[in-house]
C-alpha positions in Angstrom: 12.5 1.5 17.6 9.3 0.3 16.2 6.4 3.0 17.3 3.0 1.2 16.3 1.0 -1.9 14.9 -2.0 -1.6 13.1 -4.6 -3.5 11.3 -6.5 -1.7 8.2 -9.6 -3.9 8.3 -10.4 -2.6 4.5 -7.4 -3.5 2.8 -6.9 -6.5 4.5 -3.0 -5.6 6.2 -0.9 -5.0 8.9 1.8 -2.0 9.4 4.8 -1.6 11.6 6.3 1.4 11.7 10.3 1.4 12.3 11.7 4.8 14.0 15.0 6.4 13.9 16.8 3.2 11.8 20.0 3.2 11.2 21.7 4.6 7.9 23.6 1.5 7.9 20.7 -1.4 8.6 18.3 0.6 6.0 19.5 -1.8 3.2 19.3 -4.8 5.1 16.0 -4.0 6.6 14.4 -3.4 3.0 16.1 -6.4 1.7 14.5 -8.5 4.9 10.7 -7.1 4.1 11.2 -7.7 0.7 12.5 -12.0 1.6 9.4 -12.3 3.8 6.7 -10.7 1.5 6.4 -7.4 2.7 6.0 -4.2 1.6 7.3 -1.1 2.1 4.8 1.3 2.7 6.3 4.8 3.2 10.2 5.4 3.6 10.7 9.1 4.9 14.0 11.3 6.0 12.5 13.8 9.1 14.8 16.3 10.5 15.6 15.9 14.0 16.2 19.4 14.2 12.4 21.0 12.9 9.6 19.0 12.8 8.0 20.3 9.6 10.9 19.0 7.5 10.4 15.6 6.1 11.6 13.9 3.0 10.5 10.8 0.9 13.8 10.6 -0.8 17.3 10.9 1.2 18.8 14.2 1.3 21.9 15.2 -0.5 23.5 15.5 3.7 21.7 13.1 5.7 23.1 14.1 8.8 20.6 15.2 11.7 17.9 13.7 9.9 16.2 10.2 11.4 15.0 7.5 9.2 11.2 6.0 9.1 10.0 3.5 7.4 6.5 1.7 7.4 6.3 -1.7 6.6 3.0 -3.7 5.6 2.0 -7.2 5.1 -1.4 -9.6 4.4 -0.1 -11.7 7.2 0.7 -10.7 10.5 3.4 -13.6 11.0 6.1 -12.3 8.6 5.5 -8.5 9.9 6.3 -10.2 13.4 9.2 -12.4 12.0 10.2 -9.2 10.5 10.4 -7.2 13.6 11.9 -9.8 15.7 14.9 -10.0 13.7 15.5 -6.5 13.4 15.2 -6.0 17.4 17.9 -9.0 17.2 20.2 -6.8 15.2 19.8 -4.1 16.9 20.6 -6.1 20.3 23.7 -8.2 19.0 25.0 -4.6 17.6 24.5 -3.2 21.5 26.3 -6.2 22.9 28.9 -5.7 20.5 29.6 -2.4 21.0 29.3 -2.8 24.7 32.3 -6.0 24.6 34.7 -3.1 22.9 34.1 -0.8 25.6 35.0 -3.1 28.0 
């Protein structure tokens, strides 16, 4: 789920923050900002369970924790191209999961 957009007029950037990704797409969502010239930002482990514990590094058990990362570029159309294949993912995973139900 990405939360939020925003434009620090200062430094010149744009951020997209990505909630509760998946343990599994965290690789190929850093690799992705990384092909289209972004940067990651902040990468942080928050427990689902209390709100006060967070983490900048992964946990030794990473279960019950969720997964944020911030991404940032210069230009606003890799950010988007960024996002729009990683709601793609996310939706071809869906689909696929829902065709083995069925």
């Amino acid at each position: 789920m990405i939360i939020n957009k925003k434009f620090n007029q200062d430094k010149q950037y744009f951020c997209s923050e990505f909630k509760n990704v998946a343990k599994e797409l965290l690789p190929w969502l850093e690799n992705l900002a990384w092909e289209y010239r972004c940067k990651i930002e902040k990468k942080e482990w928050k427990s689902k369970y209390n709100n006060y514990v967070i983490y900048d590094y992964e946990p030794f058990c990473s279960d019950g924790f969720e997964i944020n990362l911030t991404i940032s570029s210069r230009q606003n159309e890799y950010l988007n191209f960024v996002r729009f294949l990683y709601e793609n993912k996310l939706q071809t995973i869906c689909y696929l999961k829902n065709c083995l139900i069925l």
